[in-house]
N, C-alpha and C positions, 0 to 999 in steps of 0.2 A: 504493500500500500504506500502510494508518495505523501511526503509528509510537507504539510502547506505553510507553513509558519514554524520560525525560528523558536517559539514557548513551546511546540511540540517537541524539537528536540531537544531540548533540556536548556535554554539559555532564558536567564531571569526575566523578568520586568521591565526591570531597569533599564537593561541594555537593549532588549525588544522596543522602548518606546525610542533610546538613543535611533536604533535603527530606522524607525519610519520614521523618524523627524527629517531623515534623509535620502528619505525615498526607497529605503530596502525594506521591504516587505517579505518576497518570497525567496528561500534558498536556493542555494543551483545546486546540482547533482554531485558536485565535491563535497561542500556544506553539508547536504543531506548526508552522505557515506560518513563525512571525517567526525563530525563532532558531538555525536553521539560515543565513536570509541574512545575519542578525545578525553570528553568529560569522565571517562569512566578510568581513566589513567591510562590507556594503552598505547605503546609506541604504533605508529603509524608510518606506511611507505605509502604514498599519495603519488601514483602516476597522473599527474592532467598538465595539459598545456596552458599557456599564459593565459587571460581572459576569462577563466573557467569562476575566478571568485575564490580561489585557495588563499589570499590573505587574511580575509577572514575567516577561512573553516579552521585555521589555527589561533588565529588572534581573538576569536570570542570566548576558545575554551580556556586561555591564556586569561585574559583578563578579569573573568568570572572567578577565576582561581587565588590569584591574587593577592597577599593577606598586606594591605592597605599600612599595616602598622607597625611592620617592617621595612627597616631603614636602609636595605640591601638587595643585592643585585638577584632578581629570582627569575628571570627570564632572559635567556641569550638568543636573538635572530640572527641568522649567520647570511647572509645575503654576495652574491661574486660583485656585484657592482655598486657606484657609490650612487645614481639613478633610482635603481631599485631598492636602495637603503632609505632615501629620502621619502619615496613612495611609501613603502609600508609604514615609517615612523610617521607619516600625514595621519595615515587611514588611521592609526591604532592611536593615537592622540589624542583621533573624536572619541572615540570609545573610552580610551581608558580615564578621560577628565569625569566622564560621569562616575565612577567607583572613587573615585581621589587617589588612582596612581602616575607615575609620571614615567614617562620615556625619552631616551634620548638616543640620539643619533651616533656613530663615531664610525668615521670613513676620511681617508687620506683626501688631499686640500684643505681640509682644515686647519683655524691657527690648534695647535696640540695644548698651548698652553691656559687657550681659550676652555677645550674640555676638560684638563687637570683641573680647573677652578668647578665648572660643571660639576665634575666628578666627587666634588671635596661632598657634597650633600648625594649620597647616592641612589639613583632611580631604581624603580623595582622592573622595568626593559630597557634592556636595551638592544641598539638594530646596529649592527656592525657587519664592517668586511673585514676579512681574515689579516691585512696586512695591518690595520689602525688599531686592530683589537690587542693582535700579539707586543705590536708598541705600548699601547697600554698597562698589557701585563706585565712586559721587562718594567716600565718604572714602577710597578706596582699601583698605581692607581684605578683599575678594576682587578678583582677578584672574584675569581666566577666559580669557584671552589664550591660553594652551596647553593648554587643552582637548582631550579626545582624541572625547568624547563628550558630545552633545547631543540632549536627546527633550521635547520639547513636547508635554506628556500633556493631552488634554482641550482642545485646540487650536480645535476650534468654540467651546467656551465663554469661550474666552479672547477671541474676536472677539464673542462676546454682550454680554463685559464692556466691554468698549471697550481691551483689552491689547493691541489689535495691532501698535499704534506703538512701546510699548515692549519687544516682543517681538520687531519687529526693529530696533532698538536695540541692544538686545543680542547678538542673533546677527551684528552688523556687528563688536562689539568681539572674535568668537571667529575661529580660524585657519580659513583655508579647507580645510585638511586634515581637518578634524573627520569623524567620523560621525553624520550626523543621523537620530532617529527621528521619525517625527509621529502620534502617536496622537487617532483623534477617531471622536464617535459621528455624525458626518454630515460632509459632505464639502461646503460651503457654497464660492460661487465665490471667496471670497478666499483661505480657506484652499487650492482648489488654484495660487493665485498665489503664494501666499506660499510653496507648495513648489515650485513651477515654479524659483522665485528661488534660492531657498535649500539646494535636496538636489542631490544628486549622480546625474543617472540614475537616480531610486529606484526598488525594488521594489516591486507592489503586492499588498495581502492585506487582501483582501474577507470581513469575517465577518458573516452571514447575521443581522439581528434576530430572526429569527424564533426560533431558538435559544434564546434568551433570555426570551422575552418569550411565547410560544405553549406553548412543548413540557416548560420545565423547571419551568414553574409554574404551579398550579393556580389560576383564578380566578374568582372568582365573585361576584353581587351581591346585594346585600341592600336591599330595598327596606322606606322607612319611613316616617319625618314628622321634619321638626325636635325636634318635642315629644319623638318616642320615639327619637333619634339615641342618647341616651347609654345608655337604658338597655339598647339595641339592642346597641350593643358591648360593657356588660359581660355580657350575654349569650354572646354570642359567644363574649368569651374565657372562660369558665367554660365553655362546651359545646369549645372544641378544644383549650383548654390549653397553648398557644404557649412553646415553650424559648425564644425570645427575640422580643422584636416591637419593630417600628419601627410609629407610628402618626402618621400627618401628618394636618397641622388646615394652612387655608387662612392665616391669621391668628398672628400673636405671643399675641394674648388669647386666642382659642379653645384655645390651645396650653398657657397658664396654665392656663386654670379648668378644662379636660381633666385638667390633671395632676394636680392639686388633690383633684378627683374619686374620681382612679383611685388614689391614695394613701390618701384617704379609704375606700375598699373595699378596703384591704390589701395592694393590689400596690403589689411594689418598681419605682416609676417614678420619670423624673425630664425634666425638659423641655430640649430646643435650639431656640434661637430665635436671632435676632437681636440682641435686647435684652440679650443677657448679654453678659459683658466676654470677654475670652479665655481667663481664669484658671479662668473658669468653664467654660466651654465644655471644656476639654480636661480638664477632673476629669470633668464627666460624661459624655466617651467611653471615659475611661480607667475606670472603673467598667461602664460596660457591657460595654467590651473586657474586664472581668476577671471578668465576671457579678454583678458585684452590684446590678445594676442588672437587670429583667426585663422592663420596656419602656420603650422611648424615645418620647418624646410628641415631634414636633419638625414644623417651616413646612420649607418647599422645600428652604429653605437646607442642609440634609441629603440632600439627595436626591442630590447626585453625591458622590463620591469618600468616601462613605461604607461602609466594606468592611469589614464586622464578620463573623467566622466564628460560625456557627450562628444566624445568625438566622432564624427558621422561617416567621415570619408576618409579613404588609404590611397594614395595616388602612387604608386612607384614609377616615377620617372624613369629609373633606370631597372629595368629587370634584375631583382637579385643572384649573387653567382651560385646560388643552390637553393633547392625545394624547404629546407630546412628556414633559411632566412627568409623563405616568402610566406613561410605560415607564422613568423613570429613576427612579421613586418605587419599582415593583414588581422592579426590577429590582437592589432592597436584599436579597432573597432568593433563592433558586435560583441561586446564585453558584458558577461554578467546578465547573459539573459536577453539584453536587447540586438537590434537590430543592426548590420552597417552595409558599406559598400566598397569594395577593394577595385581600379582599375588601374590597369597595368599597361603602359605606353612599349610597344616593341617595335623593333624594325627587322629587316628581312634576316640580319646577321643573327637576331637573340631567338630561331623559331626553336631551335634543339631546347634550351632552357625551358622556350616555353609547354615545348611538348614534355619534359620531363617533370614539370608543376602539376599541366593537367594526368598526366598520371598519378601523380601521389592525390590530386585532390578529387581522381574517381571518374572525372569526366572531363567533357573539350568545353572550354571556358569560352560564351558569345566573343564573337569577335565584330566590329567596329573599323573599314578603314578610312581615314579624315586624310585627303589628298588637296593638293594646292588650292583647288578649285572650293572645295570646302570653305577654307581660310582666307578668301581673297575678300576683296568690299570693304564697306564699312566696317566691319568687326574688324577685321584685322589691322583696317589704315588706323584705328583708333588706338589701336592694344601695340603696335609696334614699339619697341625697343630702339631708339637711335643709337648710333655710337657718340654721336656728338652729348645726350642727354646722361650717357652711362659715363660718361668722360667729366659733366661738370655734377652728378653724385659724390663722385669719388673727391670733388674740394670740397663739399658741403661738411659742416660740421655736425655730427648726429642730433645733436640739441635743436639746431633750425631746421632740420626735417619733418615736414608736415603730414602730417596720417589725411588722406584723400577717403572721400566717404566712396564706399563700393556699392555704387546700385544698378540692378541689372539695365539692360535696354529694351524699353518698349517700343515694336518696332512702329506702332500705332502712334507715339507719342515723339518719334524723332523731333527737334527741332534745328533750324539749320541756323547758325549765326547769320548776320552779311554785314552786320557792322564791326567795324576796325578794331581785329582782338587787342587787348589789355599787352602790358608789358610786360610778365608774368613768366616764371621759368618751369609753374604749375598749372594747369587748368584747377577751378575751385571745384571744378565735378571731373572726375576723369573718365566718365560715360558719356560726356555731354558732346554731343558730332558737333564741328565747328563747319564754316566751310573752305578752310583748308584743307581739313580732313576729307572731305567729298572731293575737291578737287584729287587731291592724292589718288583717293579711290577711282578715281575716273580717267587719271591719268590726263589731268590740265596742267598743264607746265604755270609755272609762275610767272604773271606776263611784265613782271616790276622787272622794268630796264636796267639794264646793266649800270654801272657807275664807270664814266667814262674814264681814260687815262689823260694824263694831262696833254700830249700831245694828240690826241684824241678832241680834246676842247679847244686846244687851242686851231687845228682842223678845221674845226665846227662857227669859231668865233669868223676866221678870216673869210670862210664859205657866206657868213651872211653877210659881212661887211664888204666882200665883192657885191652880193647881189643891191645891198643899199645905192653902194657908190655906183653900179650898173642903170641903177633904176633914175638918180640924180640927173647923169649925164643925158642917157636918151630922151629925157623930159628939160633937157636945158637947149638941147640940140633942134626936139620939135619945134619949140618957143620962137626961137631965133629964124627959125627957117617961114613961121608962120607970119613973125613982122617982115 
């Protein structure tokens, strides 16, 4: 029988009202499975992919747990990225303020000495990566010795990274009484060593990719050229009109000048990569987490533990180089029950890839092809990218860059300027057809005359002052001839 409500399976009041205050209502099929054997103390191996809702099918029976009135460390989350560290310490925050416990974060770019002060009062969670943790432990500033709870979230990836040495490291300094969770999207043979080792008889619960990746979102491909990649997607996004997008580029550069682009056509974007420091990186999650940000331009490096509510659309610009990064890419929408849309831009070079996607994902994904003809006209003369306009970006200072309102085109409602545009390096609407822009489309030259050279005017001056002096004479000459 499915169980419809979080009080059905054993989680308080309390944390049930916490929940719908924000919108969670019903469990997903992880939830359902985990927290039941959770609550009852039993280690658990959780096979599901990202998106399924597994941060909470450990963080409710964590938190419920909890004893408020202890001043020490009773929960370790072991997480491979510092992304997916921030993520869960957000999620488990809301929740654990309502009980009166406290959590904290600890992952490399941080000031260290920032958390030794943190640390001096210490939280009953904390979310750490393996490398910020074990620094901790040499100065002795956590102690995770009477640990009551431990969960290795994203446990394959931690073995991709090369964490595994230090990850049991760690779990050697924790009490053998603990309870262990192991959360991971593939079950690779070290990882089931590692829990052979390490869990207690565990529990096993199997969630199905397909859920994820087939049934909760829509996908589809768009067939194009390099040349017409960009203007292909802002197409796109003008025809679906996406409440929040994630779009991954293969590359840190491609991921630059993408965003650059897409800022220059008036969407509120803003880039994750590699390249940025960490100060940076968590301002522009915390803006997309708050919406003010409406598409995230970003490399792989986003693609896991990345868990933004409402995000609608998956754009991959660049086809991922395996089957593997395209369900953890697509798998940035249709999270937790709802609904998304994954579409994937290819050219003639990416079909093996893409025939190797739609195998893992069961079937031949609609295809879509947007050729020149598509993109010509008005939409496009509007939406073009200069080099001259990408040239004076790059002197702009980030500060006097102006956010342009994005609203779509009606083509019912075109209007056409004719009077003398403004002096302006922006239009105030960047939807708004000018009649430059019609000309463009139409292919009218500019009929504003050239600006002469000086010997050019000076040509031009002696041309009419012969015709004066021409004109003087043979009217002095009739005169004379007439008396």
């Amino acid at each position: 029988m499915t169980t419809h409500s979080f009080n059905q399976l054993g989680i308080n009041e309390t944390l049930c009202h916490a929940l719908s205050q924000h919108g969670i209502t019903k469990p997903t099929p992880v939830q359902q499975q985990a927290i039941p054997l959770l609550l009852k103390g039993r280690d658990v191996i959780a096979k599901a992919q990202t998106g399924t809702g597994k941060t909470l099918a450990f963080a409710l029976p964590i938190i419920q747990s909890i004893r408020t009135d202890k001043q020490q460390v009773q929960a370790l989350i072991l997480t491979p990225t510092r992304e997916l560290a921030i993520q869960i310490t957000a999620e488990m925050k809301k929740l654990a303020a309502v009980v009166g416990a406290k959590v904290l974060a600890c992952y490399g770019g941080q000031d260290v000495l920032a958390q030794v002060k943190k640390l001096e009062n210490p939280p009953q969670i904390i979310v750490a990566t393996p490398g910020r943790l074990l620094d901790h432990m040499r100065r002795g500033t956590i102690n995770i010795g009477p640990i009551s709870f431990l969960v290795l979230d994203e446990a394959d990836q931690m073995l991709h990274m090369g964490f595994l040495d230090e990850v049991e490291s760690i779990i050697l300094k924790t009490s053998n009484s603990r309870q262990t969770m192991l959360f991971s999207a593939t079950m690779p043979q070290q990882i089931k060593q590692l829990a052979s080792f390490y869990l207690n008889k565990p529990e096993q619960v199997d969630i199905q990719a397909e859920k994820v990746t087939v049934d909760a979102i829509k996908q589809q491909v768009i067939e194009t050229s390099d040349r017409l990649k960009q203007s292909a997607l802002l197409y796109m996004l003008q025809a679906q009109q996406p409440f929040l997008s994630v779009i991954f580029c293969r590359t840190k550069i491609r991921a630059k000048k993408l965003n650059e682009a897409l800022q220059d056509a008036g969407y509120m974007a803003d880039e994750l990569h590699g390249d940025l420091s960490q100060a940076k990186r968590e301002q522009v999650m915390r803006k997309f987490r708050d919406m003010k940000l409406q598409i995230l331009v970003a490399t792989d490096v986003a693609a896991r533990g990345l868990d933004i509510e409402g995000v609608s659309h998956v754009y991959n610009f660049d086809i991922p180089i395996d089957t593997e990064s395209y369900i953890h890419r697509i798998g940035r929408t249709g999270r937790a029950g709802n609904t998304g849309e994954a579409i994937t831009f290819v050219t003639a070079k990416d079909m093996d890839k893409l025939a190797a996607i739609e195998k893992v994902v069961g079937k031949k994904l609609p295809r879509t092809k947007l050729e020149s003809y598509h993109l010509k006209g008005l939409f496009q003369a509007d939406l073009q990218i200069s080099d001259d306009k990408r040239d004076n970006r790059k002197k702009e200072k980030p500060q006097d860059r102006t956010k342009k309102s994005n609203q779509p085109i009606n083509n019912k409602e075109i209007k056409v300027k004719t009077e003398a545009p403004k002096k302006s390096k922006t239009k105030s609407n960047p939807w708004e057809i000018t009649k430059a822009d019609l000309d463009m489309a139409m292919g009218i030259k500019n009929k504003t005359p050239k600006k002469q050279s000086s010997r050019e005017q000076s040509r031009t001056r002696a041309s009419k002052n012969e015709g004066r002096s021409g004109g003087r004479s043979n009217g002095r000459s009739g005169g004379r001839r007439g008396r």
